[in-house]
PALOFI-928554 format. One record per residue: x negated, y negated, z negated of N, C-alpha, C, O, CB in turn; residue in three letters. Coordinates in steps of 0.1 Angstrom, whole numbers, plus 5000, padded with zeros to 4 digits. Glycine has a CB too. Example, Ala and Ser with C-alpha at 12.3 -4.5 7.8 and 13.67 -1.06 7.14 Angstrom:
BEGIN
486850574922487750454922486850334922485850334915488750454910ALA 487250224929486350114929487150004921486649894920485950064943SER 
***
This chain:
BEGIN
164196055490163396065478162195975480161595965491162996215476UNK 161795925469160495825468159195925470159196045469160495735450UNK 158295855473156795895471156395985462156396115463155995785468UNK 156195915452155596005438156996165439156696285439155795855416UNK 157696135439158896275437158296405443158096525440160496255446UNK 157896265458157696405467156796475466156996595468157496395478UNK 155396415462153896405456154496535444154296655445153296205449UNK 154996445435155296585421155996725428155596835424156796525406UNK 157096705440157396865443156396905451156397025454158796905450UNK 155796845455154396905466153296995455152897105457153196735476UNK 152896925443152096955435152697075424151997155417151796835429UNK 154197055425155197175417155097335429155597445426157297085416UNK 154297305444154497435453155797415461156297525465154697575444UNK 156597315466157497265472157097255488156797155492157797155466UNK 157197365495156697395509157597265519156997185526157097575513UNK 158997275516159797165519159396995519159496915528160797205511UNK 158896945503158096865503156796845510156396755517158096865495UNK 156096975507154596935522154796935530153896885536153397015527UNK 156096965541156396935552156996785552156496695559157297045557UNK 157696785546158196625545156996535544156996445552159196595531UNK 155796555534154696425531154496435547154896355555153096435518UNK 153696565551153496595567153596515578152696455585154396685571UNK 154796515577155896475586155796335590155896285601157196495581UNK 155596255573155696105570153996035578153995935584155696085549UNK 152996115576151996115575151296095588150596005591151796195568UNK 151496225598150496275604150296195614149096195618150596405607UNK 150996135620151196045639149895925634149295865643153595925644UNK 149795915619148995805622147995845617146895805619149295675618UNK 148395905610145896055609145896075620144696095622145496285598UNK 146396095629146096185640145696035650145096075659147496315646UNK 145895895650145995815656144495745652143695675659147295755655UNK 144295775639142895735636141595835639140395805642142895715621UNK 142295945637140996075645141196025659140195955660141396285644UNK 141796025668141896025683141095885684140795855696143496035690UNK 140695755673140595635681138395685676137395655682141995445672UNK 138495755664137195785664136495875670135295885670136895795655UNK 137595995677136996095682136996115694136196185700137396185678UNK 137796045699138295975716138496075726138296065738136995875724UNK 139096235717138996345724140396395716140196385704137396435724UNK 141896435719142996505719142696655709143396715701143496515734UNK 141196685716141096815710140696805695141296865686140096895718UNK 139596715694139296715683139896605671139496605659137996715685UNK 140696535675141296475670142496525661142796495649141396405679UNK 143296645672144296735662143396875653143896965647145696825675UNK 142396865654141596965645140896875630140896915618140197045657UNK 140496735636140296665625141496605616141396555604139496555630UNK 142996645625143696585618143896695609144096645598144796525625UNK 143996815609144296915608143496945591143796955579143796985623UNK 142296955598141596915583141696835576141096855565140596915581UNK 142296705577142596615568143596675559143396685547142896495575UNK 144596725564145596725557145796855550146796885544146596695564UNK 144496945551144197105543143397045531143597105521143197235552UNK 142496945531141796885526142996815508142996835496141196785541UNK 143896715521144796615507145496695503145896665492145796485509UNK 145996835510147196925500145996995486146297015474148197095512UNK 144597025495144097095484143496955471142896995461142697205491UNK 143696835475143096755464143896665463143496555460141896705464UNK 145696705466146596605458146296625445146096515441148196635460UNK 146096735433146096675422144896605412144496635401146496755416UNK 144496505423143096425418143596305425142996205423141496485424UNK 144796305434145596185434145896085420145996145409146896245440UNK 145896015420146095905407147095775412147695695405144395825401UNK 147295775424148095725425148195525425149095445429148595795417UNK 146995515420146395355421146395285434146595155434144695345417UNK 146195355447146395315458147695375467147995485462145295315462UNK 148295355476148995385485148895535488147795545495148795285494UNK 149495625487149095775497148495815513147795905517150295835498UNK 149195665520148295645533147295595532146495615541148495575543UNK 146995495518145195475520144295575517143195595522144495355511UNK 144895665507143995775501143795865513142695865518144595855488UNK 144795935518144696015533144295955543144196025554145796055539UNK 143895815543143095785555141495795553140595865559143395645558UNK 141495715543139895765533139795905537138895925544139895755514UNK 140596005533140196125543139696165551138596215552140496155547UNK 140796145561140496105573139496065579138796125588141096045576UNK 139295965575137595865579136495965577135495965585137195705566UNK 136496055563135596115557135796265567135196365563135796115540UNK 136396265574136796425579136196395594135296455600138796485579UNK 136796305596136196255614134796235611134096325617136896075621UNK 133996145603132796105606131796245601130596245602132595945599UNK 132496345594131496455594131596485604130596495610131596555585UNK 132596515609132996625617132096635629131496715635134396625621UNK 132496445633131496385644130296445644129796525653131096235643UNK 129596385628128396425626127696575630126496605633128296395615UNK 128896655626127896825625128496885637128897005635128196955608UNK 128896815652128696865661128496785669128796815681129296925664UNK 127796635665126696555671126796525689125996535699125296635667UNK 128396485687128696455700129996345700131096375696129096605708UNK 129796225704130896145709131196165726130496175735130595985705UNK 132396155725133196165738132596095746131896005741134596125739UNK 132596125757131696015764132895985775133296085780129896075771UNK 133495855779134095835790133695745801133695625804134995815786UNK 133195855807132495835818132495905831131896015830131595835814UNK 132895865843133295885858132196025858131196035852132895735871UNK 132796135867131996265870130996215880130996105885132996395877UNK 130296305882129296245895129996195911129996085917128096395900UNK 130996365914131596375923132596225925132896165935132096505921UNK 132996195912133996115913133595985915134495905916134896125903UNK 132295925914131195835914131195775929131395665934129795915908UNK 130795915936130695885953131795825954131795705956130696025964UNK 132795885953134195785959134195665956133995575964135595815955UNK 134495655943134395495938133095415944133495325952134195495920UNK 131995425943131395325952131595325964131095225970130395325952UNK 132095415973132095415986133395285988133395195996132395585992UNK 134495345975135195185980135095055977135395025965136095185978UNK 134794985984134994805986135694705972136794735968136194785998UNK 135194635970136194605955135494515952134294515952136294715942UNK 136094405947135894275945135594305928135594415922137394165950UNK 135394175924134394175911135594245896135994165888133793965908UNK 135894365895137294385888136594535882136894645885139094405900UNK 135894505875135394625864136494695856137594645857134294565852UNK 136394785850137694895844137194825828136594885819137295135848UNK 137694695827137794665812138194795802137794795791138994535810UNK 138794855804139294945792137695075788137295125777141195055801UNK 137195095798136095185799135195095792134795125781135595225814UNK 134794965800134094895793133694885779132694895772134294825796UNK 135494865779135494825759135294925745134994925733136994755754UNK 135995065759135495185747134095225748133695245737136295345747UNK 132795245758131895215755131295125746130595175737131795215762UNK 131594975747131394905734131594925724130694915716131694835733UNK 132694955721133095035705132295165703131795185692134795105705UNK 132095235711131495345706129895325698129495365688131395435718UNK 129095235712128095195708127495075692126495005691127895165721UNK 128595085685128494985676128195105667128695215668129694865673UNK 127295065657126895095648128095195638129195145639126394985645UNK 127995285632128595385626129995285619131095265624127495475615UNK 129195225602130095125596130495005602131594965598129595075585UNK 129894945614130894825619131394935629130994855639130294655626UNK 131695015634132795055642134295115635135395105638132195155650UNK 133695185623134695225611135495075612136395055620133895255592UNK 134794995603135794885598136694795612137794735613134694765587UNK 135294805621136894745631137194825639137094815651136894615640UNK 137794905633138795105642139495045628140394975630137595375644UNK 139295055616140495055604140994935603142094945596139995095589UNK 140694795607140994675606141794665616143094675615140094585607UNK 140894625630141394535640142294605649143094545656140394475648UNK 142094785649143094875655144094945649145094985655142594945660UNK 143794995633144395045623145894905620147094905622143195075609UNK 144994825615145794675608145494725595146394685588147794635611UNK 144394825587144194745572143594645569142594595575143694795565UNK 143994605556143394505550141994505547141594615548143894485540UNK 141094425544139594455542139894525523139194625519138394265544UNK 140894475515140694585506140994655503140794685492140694595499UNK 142094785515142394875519141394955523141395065517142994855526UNK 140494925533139194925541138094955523137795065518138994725551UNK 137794855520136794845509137195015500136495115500137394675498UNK 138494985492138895115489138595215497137395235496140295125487UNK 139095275505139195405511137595445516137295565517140295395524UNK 136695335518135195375522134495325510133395275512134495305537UNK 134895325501133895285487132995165489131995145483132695405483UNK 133395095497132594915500133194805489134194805482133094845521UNK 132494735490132894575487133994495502133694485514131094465485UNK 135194465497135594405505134994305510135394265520136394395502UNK 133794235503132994115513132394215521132094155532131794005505UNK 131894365521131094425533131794465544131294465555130494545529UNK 133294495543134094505550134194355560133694365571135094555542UNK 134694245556134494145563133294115575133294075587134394065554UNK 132194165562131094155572130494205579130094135588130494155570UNK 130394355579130794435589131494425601131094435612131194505585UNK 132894395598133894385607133594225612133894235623135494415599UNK 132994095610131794005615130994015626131193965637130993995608UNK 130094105623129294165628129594255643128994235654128894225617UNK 130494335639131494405647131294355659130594395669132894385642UNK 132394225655133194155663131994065672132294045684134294085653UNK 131094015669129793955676129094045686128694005697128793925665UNK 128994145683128694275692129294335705128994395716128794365684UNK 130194305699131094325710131494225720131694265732132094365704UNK 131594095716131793965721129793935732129693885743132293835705UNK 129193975725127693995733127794145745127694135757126194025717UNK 128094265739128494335752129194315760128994335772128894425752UNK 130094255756130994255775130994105779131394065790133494315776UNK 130394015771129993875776129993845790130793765795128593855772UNK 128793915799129193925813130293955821130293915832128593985817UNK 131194035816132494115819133093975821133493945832133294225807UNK 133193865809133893785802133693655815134593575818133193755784UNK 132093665821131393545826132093555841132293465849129493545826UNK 132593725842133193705854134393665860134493645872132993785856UNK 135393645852136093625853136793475848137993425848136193715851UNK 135893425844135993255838134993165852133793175856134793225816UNK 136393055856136192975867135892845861135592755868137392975877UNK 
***
């Protein structure tokens, strides 16, 4: 069955159909909460409310855009509150205890790029971290992007610009170390 069908038996009280949109849906709400929330826990609770959220305001759906852009727009809007009103990003970062060990061992110039780079992401600014989490890791379009956060797709570009300079200036050194 097509989209809209499913959309009309979901909106007709079709429990079968909300499991089906569900179904279609959730691996990649739940992949956009986990890349903003950088925590398993809150990621299936933000996903969670996303999708209590689009069953209760499928009928303000219109249908002009894609059903994954509208539920991501969600999404985005469910994570960055959520973030907001318990004012904590994940922090990934070595325990104390686990600190001693690691320096105690010997190790040539080979930093944990992956740590590195989610630190950098994190530390970027609210909207250039949105647009390149929905761009450069999502794969939307900037007027995908534009839609779903109410921007100008030139802000999206720019942002996601900007972004991308920021990030290329944080780990710069990372970058110096390893270029002979």
């Amino acid at each position: 069955m097509d989209e809209r069908e499913l959309i009309a038996r979901v909106r007709a009280g079709d429990g079968v159909a909300e499991r089906a949109l569900y179904d279609a849906h959730v691996d990649r709400v739940y992949r956009l909460a986990y890349r903003f929330a950088g925590d398993d826990e809150l990621a299936r609770e933000y996903t969670q409310d996303t999708f209590v959220r689009a069953f209760e305001q499928l009928g303000t759906f219109r249908g002009e855009a894609k059903l994954s852009t509208w539920l991501h727009a969600i999404a985005t809007s469910v994570v960055l509150n959520g973030l907001r009103k318990v004012k904590r990003f994940h922090r990934r970062e070595t325990e104390l205890d686990d600190a001693a060990t690691v320096a105690a061992t010997p190790r040539r110039a080979e930093p944990d790029l992956k740590r590195r780079l989610a630190q950098a992401i994190d530390a970027l600014p609210e909207g250039y971290r949105t647009v390149f989490l929905l761009h450069d890791v999502e794969g939307y379009t900037h007027e995908e992007i534009g839609a779903s956060l109410g921007i100008e797709t030139g802000t999206s570009k720019a942002q996601l610009s900007r972004a991308r300079a920021k990030l290329r200036d944080a780990l710069a050194d990372f970058a110096g170390e390893w270029v002979s």
